[in-house]
C-alpha positions as CSV (number, residue, x, y, z in Angstrom):
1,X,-10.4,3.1,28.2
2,X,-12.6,3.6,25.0
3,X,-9.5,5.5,24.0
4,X,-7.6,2.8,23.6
5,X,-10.1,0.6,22.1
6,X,-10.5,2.7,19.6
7,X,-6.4,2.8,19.1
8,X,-6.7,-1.2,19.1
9,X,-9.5,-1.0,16.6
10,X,-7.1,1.4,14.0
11,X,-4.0,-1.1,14.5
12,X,-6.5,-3.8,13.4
13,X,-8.3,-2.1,10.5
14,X,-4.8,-0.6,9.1
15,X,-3.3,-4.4,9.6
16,X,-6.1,-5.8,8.0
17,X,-6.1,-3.2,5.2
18,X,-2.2,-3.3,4.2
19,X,-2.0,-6.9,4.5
20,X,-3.5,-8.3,0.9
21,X,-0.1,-8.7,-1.3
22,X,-0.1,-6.6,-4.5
23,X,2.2,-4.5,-6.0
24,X,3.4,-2.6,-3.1
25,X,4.0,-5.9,-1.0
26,X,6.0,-7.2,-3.8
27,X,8.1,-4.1,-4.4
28,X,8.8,-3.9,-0.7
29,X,9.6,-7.6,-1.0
30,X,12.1,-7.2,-3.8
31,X,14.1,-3.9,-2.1
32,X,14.3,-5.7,0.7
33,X,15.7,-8.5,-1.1
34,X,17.9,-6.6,-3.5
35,X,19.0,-3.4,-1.4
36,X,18.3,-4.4,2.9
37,X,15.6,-3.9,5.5
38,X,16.0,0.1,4.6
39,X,14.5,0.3,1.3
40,X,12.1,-2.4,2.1
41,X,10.5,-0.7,4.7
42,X,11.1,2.6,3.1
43,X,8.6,1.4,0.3
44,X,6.4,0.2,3.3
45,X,6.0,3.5,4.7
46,X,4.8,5.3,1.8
47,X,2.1,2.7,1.9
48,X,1.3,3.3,5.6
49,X,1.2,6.9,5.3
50,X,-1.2,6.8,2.0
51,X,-3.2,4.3,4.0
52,X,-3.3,6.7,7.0
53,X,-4.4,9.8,4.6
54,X,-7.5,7.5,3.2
55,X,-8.3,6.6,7.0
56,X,-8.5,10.4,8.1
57,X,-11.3,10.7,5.3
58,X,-13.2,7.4,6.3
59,X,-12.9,8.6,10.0
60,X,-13.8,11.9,9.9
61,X,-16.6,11.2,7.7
62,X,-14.8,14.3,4.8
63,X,-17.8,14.2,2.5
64,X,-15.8,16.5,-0.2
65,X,-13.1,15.1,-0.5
66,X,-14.4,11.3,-0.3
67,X,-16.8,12.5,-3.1
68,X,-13.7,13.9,-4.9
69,X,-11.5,11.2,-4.9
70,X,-14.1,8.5,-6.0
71,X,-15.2,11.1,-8.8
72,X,-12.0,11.2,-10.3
73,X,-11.3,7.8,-10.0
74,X,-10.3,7.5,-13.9
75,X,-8.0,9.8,-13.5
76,X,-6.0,8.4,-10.7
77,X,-6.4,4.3,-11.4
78,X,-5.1,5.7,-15.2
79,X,-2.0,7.3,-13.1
80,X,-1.8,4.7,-10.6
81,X,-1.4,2.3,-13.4
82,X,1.3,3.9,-15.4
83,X,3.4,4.2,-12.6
84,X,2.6,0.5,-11.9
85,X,3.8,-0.4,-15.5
86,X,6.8,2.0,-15.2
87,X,7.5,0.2,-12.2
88,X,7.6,-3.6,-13.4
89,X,9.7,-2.7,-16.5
90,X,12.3,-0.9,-14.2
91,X,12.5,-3.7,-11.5
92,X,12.9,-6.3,-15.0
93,X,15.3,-4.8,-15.9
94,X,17.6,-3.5,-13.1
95,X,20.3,-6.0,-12.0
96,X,18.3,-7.6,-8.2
97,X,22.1,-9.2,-7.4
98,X,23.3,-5.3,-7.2
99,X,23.1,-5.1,-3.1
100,X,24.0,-1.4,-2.3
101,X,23.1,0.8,0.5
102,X,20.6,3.1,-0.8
103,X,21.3,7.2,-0.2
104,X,18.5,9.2,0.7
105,X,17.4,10.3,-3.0
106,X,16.9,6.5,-3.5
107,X,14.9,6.3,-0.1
108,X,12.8,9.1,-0.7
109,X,12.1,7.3,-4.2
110,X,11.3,4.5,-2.4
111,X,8.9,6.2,-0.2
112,X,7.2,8.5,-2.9
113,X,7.3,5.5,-5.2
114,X,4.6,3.6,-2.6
115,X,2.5,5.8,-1.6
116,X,1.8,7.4,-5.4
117,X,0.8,3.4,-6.2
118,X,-1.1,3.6,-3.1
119,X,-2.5,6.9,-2.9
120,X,-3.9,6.6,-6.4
121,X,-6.2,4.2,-5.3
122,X,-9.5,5.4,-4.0
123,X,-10.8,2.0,-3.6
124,X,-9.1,2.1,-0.4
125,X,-11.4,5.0,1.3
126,X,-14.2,2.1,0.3
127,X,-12.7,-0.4,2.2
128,X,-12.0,1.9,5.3
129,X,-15.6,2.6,5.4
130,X,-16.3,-1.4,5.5
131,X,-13.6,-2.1,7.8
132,X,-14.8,0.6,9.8
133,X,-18.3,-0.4,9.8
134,X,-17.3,-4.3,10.9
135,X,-15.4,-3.3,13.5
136,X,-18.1,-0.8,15.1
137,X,-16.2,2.6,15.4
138,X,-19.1,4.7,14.2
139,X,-19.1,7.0,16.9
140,X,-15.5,7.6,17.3
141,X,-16.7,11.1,15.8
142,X,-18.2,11.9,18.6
143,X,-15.2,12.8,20.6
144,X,-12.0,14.2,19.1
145,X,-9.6,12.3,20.9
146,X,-11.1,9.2,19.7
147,X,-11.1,10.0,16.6
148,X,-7.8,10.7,17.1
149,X,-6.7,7.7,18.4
150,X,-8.4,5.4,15.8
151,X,-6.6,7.3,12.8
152,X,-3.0,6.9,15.1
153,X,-3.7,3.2,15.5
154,X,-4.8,3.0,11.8
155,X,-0.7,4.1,10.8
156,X,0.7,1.9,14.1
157,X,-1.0,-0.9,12.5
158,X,-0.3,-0.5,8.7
159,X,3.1,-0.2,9.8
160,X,3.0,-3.2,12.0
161,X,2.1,-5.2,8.6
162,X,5.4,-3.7,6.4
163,X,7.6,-4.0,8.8
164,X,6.4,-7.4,9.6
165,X,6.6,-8.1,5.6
166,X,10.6,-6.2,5.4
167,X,11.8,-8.3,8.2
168,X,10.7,-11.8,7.0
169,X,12.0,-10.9,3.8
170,X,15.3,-9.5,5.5
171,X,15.7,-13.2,7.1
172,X,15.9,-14.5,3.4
173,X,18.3,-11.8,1.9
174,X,21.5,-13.5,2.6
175,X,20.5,-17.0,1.3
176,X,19.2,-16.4,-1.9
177,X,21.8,-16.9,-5.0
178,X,21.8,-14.1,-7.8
179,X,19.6,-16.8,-9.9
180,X,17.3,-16.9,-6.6
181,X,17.5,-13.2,-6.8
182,X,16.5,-12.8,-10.3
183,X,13.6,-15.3,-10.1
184,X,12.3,-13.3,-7.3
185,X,12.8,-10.0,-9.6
186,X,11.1,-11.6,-12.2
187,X,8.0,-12.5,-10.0
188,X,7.5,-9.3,-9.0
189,X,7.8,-7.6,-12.0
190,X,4.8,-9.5,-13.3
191,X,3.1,-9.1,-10.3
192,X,3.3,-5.1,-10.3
193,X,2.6,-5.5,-14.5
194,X,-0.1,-7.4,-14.0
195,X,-1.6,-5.0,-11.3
196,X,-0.7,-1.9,-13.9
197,X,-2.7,-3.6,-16.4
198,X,-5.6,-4.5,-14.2
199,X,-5.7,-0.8,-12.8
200,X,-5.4,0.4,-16.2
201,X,-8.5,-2.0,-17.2
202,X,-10.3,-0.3,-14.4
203,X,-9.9,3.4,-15.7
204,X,-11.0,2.8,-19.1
205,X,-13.7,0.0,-18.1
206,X,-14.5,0.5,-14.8
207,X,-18.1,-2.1,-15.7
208,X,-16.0,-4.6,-17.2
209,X,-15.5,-8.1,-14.8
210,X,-12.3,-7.5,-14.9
211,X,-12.3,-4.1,-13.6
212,X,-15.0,-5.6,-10.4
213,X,-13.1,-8.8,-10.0
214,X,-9.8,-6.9,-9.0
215,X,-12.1,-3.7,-7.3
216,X,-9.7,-4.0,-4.0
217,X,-7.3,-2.1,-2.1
218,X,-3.9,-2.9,-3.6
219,X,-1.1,-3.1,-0.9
């Protein structure tokens, strides 16, 4: 029984954690969109998974590497935000009315693409720790398969969230015009610039208010 509370208690925190739209939501919003429910979710997996690796950490209480990740935190915001900038430029200017089935090299860019943006951000190991902490799982340590079953539920539930996020935007594929489709394109290429810039902010001024006002997990 505590087994699967702890379970429940992962699904909620990695819910809870993917959930907040950024520029992972509104890449996963525009493949879906421009190239099907694949490549959506594709995106949203590479999330889930980076999510997952930064719940192992929080859960298993890894003291090195937690205390490496936030050390070098310049170094992967500044990396996390070039490849955010990179990102809104591409999606500008690539055509969102070309609807093809992506190939696996596209997938896998998908997937990588998401969790680099994702994995780059060590503010996430923060917010595991106060998820973790609200929730009361403190002494899932205590016993393997607990442990076990809280980092499980933390993927189930990160999941949960992008493929709940892919098939919404899956129900609005077919309705949207090309100028509906390029609006949407648009959006989210100032959404993911405006991220880049903001992550970017926060490697070269992480005291700066703008740098604490946006000091969340990006999803």
């Amino acid at each position: 029984m505590d087994t699967l509370l702890f379970f429940l208690k992962g699904v909620a925190a990695g819910f809870v954690i993917a959930a907040p739209v950024g520029p992972v939501g509104a890449l996963c919003v525009r493949r879906t969109l421009a190239r099907g429910i694949t490549a959506g979710y594709a995106t949203g997996l590479g999330a889930a998974i980076a999510d997952t690796l930064y719940g192992i950490v929080a859960a298993y209480g890894l003291t090195f590497i937690a205390g490496f990740l936030l050390d070098n935190q310049f170094w992967f915001r500044l990396i996390g935000g070039v490849v955010l900038c990179v990102l809104a430029v591409k999606t500008f200017l690539t055509d969102p009315a070309e609807r093809r089935t992506s190939d696996s090299e596209t997938m896998a860019g998908d997937f990588l693409s998401a969790l680099v943006i994702t994995g780059t951000n060590p503010v996430t190991l923060v917010a595991f720790g106060m998820v973790f902490a609200a929730i009361g799982v403190a002494v899932a340590g205590e016993e393997l398969k607990w442990v076990e079953a809280l980092i499980f539920g933390v993927f189930i539930g990160s999941a949960l969230w992008w493929a709940t996020l892919t098939g919404i935007s899956s129900v609005f594929r077919t309705a949207l015009s090309r100028g509906g489709l390029r609006g949407v394109n648009r959006a989210s290429s100032a959404v993911i610039m405006t991220s880049g810039v903001v992550v970017l902010i926060g490697a070269v001024a992480p005291e700066s208010g703008i740098a604490h006002l946006f000091d969340l997990p990006f999803g």
